[in-house]
FIVEX-729620 format. One line per 3 residues: their letters; for each residue x, y, z of C-alpha. Coordinates in nm, 4 decimals, decimal comma, always signed. Layout:
# FIVEX-729620
A = X/Y/Z | ...
# end
This chain:
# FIVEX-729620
XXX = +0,5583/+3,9567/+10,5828 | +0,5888/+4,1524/+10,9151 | +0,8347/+3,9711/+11,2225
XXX = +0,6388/+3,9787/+11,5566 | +0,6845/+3,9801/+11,8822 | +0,4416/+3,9545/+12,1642
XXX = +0,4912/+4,1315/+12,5112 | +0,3009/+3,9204/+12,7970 | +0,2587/+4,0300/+13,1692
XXX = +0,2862/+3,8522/+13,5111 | -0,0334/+3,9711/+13,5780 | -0,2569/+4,2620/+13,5499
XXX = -0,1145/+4,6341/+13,5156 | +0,2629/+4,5666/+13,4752 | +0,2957/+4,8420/+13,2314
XXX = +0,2892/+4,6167/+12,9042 | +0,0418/+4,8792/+12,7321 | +0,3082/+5,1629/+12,8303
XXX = +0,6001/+4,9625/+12,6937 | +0,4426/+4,8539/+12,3619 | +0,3561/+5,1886/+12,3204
XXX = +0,7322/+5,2850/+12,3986 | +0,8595/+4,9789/+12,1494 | +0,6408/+5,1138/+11,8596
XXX = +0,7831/+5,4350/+11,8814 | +1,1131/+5,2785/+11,9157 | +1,0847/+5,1117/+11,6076
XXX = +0,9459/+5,3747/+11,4396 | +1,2116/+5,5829/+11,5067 | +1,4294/+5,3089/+11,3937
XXX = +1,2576/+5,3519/+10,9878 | +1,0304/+5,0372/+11,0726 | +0,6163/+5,0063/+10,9971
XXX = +0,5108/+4,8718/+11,3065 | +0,1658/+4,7913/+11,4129 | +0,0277/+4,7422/+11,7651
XXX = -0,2147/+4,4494/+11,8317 | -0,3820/+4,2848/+12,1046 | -0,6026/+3,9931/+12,0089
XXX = -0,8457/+4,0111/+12,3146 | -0,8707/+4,3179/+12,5521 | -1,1352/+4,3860/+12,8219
XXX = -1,2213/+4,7260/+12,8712 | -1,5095/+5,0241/+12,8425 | -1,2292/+5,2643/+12,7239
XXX = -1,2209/+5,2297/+12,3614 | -1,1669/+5,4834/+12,0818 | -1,3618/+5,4868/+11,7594
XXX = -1,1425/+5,3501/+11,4371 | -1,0482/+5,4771/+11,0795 | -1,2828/+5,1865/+10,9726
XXX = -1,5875/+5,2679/+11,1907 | -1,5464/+5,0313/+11,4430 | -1,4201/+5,0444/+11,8042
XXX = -1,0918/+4,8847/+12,0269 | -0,9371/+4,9101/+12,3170 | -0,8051/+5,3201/+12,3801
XXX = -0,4548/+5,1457/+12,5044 | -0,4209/+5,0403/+12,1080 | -0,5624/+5,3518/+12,0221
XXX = -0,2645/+5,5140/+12,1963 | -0,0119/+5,2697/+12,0524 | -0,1274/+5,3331/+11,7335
XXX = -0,0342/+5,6578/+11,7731 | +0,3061/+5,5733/+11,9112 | +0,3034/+5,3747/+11,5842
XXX = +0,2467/+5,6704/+11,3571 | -0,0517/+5,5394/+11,2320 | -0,4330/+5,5656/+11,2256
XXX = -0,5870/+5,3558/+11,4684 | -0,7756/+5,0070/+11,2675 | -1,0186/+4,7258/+11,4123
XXX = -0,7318/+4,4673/+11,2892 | -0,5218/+4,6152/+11,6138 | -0,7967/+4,4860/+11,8340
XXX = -1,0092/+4,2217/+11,6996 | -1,1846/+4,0825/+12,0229 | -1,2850/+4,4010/+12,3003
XXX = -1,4982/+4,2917/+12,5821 | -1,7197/+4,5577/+12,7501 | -1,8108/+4,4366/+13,1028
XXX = -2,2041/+4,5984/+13,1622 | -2,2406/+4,3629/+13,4523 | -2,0062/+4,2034/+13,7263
XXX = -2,0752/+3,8530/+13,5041 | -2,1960/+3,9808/+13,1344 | -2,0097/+4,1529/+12,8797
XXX = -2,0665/+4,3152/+12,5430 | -1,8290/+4,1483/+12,2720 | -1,7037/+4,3273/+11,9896
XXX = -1,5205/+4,1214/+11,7079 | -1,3387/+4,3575/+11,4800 | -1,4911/+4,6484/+11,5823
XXX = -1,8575/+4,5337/+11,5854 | -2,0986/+4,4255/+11,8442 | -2,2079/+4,0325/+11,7980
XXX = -2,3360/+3,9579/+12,1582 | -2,4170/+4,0149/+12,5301 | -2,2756/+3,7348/+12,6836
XXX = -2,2303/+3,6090/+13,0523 | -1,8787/+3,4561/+13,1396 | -1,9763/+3,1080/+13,1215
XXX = -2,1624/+3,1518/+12,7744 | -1,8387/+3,4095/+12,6450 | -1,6269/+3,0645/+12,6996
XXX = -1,8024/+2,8399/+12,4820 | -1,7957/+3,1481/+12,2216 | -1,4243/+3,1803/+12,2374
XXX = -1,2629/+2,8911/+12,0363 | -1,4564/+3,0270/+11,7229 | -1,2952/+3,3713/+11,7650
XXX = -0,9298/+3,2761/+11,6919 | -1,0341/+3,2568/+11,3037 | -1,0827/+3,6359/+11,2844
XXX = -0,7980/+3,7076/+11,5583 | -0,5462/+3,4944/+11,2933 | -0,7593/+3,6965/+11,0230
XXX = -0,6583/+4,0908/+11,1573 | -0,3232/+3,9818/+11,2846 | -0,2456/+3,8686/+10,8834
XXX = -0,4066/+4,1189/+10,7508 | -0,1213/+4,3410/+10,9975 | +0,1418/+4,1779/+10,9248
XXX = +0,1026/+4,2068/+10,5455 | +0,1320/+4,5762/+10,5913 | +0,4251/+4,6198/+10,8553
XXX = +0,7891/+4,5046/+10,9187 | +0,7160/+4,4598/+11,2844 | +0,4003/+4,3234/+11,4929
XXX = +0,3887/+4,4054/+11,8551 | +0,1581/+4,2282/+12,0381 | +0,0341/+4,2767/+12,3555
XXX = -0,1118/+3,9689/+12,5998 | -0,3837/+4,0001/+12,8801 | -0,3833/+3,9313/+13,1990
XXX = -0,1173/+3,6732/+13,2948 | -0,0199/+3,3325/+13,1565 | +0,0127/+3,2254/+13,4680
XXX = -0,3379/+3,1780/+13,4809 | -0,3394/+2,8601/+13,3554 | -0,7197/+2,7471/+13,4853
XXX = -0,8244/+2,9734/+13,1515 | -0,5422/+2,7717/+12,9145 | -0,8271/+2,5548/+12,7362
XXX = -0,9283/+2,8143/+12,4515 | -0,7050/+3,0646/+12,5312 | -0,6594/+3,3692/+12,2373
XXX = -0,5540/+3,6248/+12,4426 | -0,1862/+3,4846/+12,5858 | -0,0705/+3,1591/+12,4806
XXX = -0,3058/+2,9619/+12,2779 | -0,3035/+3,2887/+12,0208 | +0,1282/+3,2876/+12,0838
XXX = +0,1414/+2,9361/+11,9874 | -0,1212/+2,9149/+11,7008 | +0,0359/+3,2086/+11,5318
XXX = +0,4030/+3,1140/+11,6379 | +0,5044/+3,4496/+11,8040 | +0,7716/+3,4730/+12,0334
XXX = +0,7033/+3,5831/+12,3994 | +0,8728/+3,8748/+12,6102 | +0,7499/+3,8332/+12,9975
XXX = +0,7322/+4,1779/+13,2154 | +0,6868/+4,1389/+13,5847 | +0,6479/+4,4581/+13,8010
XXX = +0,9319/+4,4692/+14,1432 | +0,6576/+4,7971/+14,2384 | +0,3895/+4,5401/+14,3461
XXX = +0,6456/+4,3456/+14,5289 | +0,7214/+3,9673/+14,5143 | +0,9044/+3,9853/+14,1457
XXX = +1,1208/+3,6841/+14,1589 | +0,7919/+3,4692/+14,2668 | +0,5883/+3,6264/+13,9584
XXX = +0,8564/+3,5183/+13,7144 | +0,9866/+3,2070/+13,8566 | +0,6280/+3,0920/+13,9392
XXX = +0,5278/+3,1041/+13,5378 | +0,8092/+2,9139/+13,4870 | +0,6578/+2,6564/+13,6757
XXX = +0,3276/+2,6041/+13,6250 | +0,3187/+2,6960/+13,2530 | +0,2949/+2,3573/+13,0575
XXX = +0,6675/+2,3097/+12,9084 | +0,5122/+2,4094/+12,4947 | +0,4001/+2,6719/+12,6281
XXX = +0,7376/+2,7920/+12,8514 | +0,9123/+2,7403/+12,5740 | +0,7958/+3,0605/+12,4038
XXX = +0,8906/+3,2705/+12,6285 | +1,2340/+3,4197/+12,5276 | +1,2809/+3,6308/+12,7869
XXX = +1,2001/+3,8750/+13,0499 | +1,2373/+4,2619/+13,1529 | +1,1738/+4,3717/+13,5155
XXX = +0,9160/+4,6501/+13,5171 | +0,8328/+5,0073/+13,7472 | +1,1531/+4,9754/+13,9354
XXX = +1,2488/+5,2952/+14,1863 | +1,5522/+5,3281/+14,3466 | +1,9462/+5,1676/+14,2502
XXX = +1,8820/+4,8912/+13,9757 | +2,1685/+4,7617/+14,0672 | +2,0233/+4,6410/+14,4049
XXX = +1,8532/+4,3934/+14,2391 | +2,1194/+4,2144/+14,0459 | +2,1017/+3,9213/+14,2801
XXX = +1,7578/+3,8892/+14,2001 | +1,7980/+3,9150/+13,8300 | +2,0573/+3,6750/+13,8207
XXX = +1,8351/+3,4087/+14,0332 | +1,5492/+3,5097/+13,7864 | +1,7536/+3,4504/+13,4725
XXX = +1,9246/+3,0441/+13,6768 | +1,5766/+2,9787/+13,7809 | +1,4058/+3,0241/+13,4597
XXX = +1,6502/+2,9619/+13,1696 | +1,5145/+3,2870/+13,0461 | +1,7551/+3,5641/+12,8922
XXX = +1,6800/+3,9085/+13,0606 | +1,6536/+4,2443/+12,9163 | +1,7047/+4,4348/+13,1561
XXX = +1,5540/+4,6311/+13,4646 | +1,3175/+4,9372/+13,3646 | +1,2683/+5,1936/+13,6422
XXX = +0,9465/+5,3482/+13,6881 | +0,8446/+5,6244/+13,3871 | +0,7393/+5,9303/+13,6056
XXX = +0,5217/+6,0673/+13,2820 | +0,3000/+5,7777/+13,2642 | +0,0041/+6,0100/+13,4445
XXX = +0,0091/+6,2104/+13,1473 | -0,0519/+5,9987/+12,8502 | -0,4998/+5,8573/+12,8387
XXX = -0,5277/+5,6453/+13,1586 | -0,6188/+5,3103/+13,1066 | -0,7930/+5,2684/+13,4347
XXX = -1,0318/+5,5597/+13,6164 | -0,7595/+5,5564/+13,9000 | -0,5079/+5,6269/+13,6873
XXX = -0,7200/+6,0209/+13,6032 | -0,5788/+6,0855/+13,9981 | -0,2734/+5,9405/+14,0190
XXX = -0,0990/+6,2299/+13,9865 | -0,3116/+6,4556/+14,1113 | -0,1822/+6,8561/+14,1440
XXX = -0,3571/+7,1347/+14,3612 | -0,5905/+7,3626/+14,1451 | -0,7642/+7,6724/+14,1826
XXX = -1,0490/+7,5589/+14,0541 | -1,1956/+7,2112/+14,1267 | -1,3423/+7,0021/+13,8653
XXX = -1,5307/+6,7042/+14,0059 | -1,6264/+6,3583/+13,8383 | -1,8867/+6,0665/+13,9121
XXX = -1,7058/+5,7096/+13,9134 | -1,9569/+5,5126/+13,7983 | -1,9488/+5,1556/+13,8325
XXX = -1,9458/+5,1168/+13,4611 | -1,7546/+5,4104/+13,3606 | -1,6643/+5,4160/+13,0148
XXX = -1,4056/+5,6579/+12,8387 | -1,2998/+5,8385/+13,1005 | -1,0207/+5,9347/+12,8499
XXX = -1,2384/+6,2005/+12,7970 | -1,1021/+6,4012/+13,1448 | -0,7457/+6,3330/+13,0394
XXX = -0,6787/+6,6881/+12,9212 | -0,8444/+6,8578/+13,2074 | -0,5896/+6,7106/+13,4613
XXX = -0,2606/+6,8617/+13,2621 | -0,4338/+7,1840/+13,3096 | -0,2826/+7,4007/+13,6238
XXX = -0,5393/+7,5843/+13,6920 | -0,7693/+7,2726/+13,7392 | -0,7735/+7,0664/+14,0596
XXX = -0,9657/+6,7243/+13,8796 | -1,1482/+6,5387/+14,1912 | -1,2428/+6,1626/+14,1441
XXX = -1,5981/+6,1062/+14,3273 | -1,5606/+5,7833/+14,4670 | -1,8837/+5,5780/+14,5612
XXX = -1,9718/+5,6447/+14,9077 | -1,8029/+6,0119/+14,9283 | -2,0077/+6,3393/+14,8365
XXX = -1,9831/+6,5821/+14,5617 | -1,7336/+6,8432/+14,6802 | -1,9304/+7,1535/+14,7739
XXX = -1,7226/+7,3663/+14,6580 | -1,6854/+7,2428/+14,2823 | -1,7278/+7,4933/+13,9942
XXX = -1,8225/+7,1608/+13,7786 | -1,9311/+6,7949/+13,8116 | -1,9117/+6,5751/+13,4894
XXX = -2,0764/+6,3209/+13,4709 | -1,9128/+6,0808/+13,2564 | -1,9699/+5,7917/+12,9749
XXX = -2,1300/+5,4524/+13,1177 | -2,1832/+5,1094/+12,9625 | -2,4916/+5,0730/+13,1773
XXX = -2,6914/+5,3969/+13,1613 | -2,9809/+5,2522/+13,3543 | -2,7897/+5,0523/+13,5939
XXX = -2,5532/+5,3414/+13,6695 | -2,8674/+5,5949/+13,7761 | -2,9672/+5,3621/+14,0088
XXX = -2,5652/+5,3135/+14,0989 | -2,5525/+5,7080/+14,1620 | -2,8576/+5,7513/+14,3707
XXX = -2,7551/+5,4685/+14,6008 | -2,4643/+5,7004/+14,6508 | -2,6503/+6,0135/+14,7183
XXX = -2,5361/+6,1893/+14,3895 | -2,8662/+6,2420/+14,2895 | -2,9400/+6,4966/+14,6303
XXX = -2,5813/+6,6521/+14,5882 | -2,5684/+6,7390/+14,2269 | -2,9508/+6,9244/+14,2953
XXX = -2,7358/+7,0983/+14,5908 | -2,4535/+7,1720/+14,3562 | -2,6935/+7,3603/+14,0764
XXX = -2,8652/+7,5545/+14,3643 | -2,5388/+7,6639/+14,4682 | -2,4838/+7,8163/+14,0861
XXX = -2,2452/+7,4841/+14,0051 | -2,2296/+7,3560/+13,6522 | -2,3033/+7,0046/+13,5295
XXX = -2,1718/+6,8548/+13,1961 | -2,2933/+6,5303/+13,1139 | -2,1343/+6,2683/+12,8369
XXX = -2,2713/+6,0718/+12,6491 | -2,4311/+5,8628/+12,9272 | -2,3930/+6,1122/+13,1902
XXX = -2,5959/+6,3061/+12,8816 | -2,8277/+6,0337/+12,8871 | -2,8908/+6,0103/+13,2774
XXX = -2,9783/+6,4057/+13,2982 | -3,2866/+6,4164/+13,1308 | -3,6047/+6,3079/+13,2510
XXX = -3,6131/+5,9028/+13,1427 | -3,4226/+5,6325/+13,0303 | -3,6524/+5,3794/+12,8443
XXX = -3,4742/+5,0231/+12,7174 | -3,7604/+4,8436/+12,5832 | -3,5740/+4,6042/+12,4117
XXX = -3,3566/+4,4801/+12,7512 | -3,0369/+4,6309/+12,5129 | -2,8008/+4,6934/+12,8160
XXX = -2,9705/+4,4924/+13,0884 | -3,3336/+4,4014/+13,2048 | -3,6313/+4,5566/+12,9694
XXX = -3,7701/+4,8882/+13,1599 | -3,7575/+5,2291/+13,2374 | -3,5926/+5,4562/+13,4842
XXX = -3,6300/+5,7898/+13,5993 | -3,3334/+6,0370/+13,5100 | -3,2094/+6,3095/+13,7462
XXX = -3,4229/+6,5912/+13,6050 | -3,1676/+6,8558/+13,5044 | -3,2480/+6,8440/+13,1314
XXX = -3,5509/+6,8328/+12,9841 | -3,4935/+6,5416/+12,7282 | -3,5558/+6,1989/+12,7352
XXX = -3,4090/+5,8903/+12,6150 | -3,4706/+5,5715/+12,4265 | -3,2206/+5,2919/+12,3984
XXX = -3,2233/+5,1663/+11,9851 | -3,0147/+4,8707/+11,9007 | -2,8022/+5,0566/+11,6573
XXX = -2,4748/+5,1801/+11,7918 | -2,3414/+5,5105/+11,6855 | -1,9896/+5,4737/+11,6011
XXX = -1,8296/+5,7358/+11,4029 | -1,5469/+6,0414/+11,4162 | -1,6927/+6,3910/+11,3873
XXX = -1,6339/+6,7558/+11,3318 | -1,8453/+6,9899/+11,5427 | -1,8686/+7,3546/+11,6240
XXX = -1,9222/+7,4378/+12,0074 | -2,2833/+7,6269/+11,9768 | -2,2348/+7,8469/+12,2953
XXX = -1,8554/+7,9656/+12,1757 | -1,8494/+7,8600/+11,7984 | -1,5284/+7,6815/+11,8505
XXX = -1,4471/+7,3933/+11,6289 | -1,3905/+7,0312/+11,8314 | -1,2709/+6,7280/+11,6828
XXX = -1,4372/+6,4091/+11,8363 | -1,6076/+6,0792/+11,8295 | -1,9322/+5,9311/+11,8852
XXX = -1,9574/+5,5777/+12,0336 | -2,3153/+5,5339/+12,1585 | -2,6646/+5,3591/+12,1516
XXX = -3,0192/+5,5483/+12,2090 | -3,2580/+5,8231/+12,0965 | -3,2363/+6,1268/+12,2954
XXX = -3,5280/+6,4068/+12,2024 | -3,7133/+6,6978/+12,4195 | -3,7343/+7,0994/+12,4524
XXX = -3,3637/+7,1341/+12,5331 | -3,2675/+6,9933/+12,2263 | -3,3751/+7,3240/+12,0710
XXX = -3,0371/+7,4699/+12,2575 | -2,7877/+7,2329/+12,1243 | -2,4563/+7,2084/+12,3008
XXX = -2,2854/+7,1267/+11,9440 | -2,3487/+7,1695/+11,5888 | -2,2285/+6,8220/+11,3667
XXX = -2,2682/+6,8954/+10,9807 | -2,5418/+7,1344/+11,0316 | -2,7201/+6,9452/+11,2933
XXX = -2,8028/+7,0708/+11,6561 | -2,6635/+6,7977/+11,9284 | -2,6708/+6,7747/+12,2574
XXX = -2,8383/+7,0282/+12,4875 | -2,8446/+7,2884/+12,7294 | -3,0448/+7,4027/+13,0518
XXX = -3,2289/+7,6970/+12,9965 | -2,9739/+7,8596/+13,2773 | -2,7060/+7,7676/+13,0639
XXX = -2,5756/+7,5999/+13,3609 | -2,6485/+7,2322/+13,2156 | -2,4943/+7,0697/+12,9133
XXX = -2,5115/+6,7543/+12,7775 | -2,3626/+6,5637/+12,4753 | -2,2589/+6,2805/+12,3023
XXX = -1,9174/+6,3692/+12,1626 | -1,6466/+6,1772/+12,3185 | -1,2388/+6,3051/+12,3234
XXX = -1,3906/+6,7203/+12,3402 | -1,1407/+6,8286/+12,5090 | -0,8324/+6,7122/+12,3377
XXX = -0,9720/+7,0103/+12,1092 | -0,7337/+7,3132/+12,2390 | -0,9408/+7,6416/+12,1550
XXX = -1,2441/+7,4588/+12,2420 | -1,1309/+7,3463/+12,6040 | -0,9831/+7,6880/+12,6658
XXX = -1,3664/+7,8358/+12,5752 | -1,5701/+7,6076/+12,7672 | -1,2826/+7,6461/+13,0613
XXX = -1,2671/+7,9988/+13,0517 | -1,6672/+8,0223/+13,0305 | -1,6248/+7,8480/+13,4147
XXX = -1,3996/+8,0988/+13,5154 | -1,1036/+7,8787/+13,4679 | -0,7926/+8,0149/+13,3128
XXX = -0,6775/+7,7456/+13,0638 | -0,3276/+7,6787/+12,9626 | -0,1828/+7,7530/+12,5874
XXX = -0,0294/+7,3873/+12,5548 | -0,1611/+7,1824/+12,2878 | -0,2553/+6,8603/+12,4055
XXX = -0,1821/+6,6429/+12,1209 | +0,1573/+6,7921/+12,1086 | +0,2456/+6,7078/+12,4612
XXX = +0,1142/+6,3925/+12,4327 | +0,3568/+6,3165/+12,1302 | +0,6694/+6,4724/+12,3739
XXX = +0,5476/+6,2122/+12,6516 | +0,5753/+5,9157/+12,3713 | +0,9211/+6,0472/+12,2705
XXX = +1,0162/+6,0687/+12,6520 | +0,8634/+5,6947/+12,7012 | +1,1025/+5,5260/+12,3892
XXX = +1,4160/+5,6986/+12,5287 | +1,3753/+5,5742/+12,8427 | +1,3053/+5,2568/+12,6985
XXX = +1,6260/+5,2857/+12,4415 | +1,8085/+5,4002/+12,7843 | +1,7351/+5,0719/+13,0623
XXX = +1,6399/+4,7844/+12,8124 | +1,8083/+4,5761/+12,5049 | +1,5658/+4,6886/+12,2457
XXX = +1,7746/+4,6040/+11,9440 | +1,8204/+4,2489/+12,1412 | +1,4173/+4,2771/+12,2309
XXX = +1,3153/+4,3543/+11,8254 | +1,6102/+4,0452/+11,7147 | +1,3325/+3,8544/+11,9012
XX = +1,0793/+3,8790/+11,6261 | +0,9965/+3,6335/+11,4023
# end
């Protein structure tokens, strides 16, 4: 039976995806079968599993820094938000509910059976369990129930590692304040603590270490400065696709939807130097002078058509084809260029219809079965072979179809304008497909690069676990695990 050890944030984004994605490669440098896990995540970014289900993409990723095929077992509870209030749940890797917050709480204490039931069934196959809280611990006003943080490190007896993050500022307050309003049980799993995303001289901040470490009883770890190649591995946030953003010849621009979902899908086209990738914030225009706009996935397909005409998408992206632009749509962005989007069953909100920009001549009916599987496709225009995954629900027929963007076993998907200058589809992750993303690039105009994107992102994982192994105890971190 596997050790485990569970890494737990001061709050939000403090880099504890990154580092148990640097730990698993760690340890699996080390000889070790390690397995990611995170028994609740909230997020529309997910990746389609070797069992047919979906999780989070951060444990997707980890996975892979794990050497292993991503499994439903690594994330048993994934919440996809499709309102500000309601969320789809997913318990291992299947959709049970629509839920609003208040109704998701009274749901939650009769999840921990099947969270205790994946994280078993991991440890029964792996030396070493990393898991990976959510949110903070800190807050404490969500202890009753709790699976994600505490309640699921106590129940299952897993040791706790706490990361706080000096780039946000106000450290020694993160730390020392979880220390103190954590109830004492719970405090005492906590074993110790790394200080994450630092920049400068580390060793300005021994005082502060040293008051962190009196104040809190906890044993630290060390001080890890910021990892420079985070931009390149799959962002787990839409802000992340332009955090490192690089001037291009050629601009590619993309919609953020209010209820963007895997985005992961640009991550290739922003290593590429030729391509200047331009996040279209709500309120700000199309860039005029963009060779493409992609529209991308959504949780709400309805609810983001309205989102994008009360931005003015809807007038620029008609300005952008008369100007000879292109327009790829996925999956949902697929969905939202044809001529209707019908959801007679109230799947992903309200019961109704609404118009769809036009640009395709298709139209589409939401079904309550969810397409969730990994394909194999040939490109149509360029016969170029694509490895990726569909994770979507609805019926999409019309006269485009008979130009199909992709052919899956045999079968025309997707479609094309009659220009050519319009494509949509449902296959998610296209890109990470080399030949195929230097086709559709170069059929833009856009010279594409000869790197091989799984490669790099395998040299980026490598890069992340030695500059783990360089700032951090990790043989002192794993001696954790129990």
């Amino acid at each position: 039976m596997a050790r485990a050890l569970m890494i737990q944030g001061a709050g939000s984004d403090v880099g504890k995806s990154l580092i148990v994605a640097g730990l698993a490669r760690a340890a699996k440098r080390r000889g070790l079968r390690v397995r990611p896990f995170k028994p609740q995540n909230m997020s529309n970014n997910a990746a389609v599993t070797v069992d047919g289900g979906e999780i989070g993409r951060a444990q997707a990723l980890q996975a892979l820094a794990a050497g292993v095929e991503a499994h439903t077992d690594m994330n048993p509870v994934l919440l996809k938000p499709e309102t500000d209030v309601g969320a789809q749940v997913i318990v291992q890797g299947r959709r049970v509910a629509t839920l609003r917050a208040r109704d998701y709480g009274k749901l939650k204490p009769s999840l921990m059976p099947a969270v205790l039931e994946s994280f078993q069934r991991l440890k029964r196959e792996a030396d070493l369990v990393l898991v990976e809280g959510a949110g903070s611990p800190a807050e404490v006003n969500l202890r009753a129930n709790d699976i994600a943080n505490m309640g699921f490190a106590r129940c299952a007896d897993v040791p706790v590692l706490l990361v706080g993050d000096i780039d946000r500022g106000g450290v020694i307050a993160q730390l020392v304040g979880i220390k103190a309003v954590l109830d004492p049980n719970d405090a005492a799993m906590i074993a110790g603590f790394i200080v994450n995303k630092f920049r400068g001289d580390p060793n300005l901040f021994d005082d502060g270490y040293r008051l962190i470490e009196g104040r809190t009883c906890w044993r630290g770890f060390g001080i890890l400065p910021y990892f420079v190649r985070a931009h390149e591995l799959p962002a787990e946030d839409a802000l992340g696709l332009t955090e490192a953003r690089k001037p291009g010849r050629t601009r590619i621009a993309f919609l953020a939807l209010s209820r963007i979902a895997n985005f992961d899908d640009l991550d290739p086209l922003k290593l590429e130097p030729d391509v200047d990738l331009v996040m279209v914030r709500p309120g700000e225009a199309i860039p005029g002078d963009a060779k493409l706009v992609i529209l991308p996935g959504a949780k709400s397909t309805r609810g983001d058509l309205d989102f994008l005409r009360a931005q003015g998408w809807d007038i620029d992206l008609l300005a952008h084809r008369r100007r000879g632009g292109h327009v790829l749509g996925i999956c949902g962005g697929y969905q939202m260029l044809g001529r209707s989007v019908a959801d007679p069953e109230g799947i992903e909100g309200p019961a109704g219809e609404t118009p769809g920009l036009g640009l395709l001549d298709v139209t589409t009916v939401m079904t309550p079965e969810k397409a969730l599987t990994r394909v194999k496709a040939g490109h149509a225009a360029t016969g170029e072979a694509l490895e990726a995954y569909e994770i979507h629900i609805g019926r999409t027929e019309g006269s485009d179809r008979t130009r199909p963007f992709a052919f899956v076993d045999g079968a025309a998907e997707g479609a094309v304008s009659a220009d050519g200058r319009v494509h949509g589809t449902c296959l998610h992750g296209l890109f990470t497909s080399d030949a195929f993303r230097r086709a559709f690039l170069a059929h833009l105009g856009i010279e594409a690069s000869g790197e091989q994107y799984r490669t790099r992102i395998e040299s980026v994982l490598d890069a992340l676990a030695d500059h783990i192994e360089n700032h951090l105890d990790v043989d002192g971190l794993f001696a954790l695990a129990r």
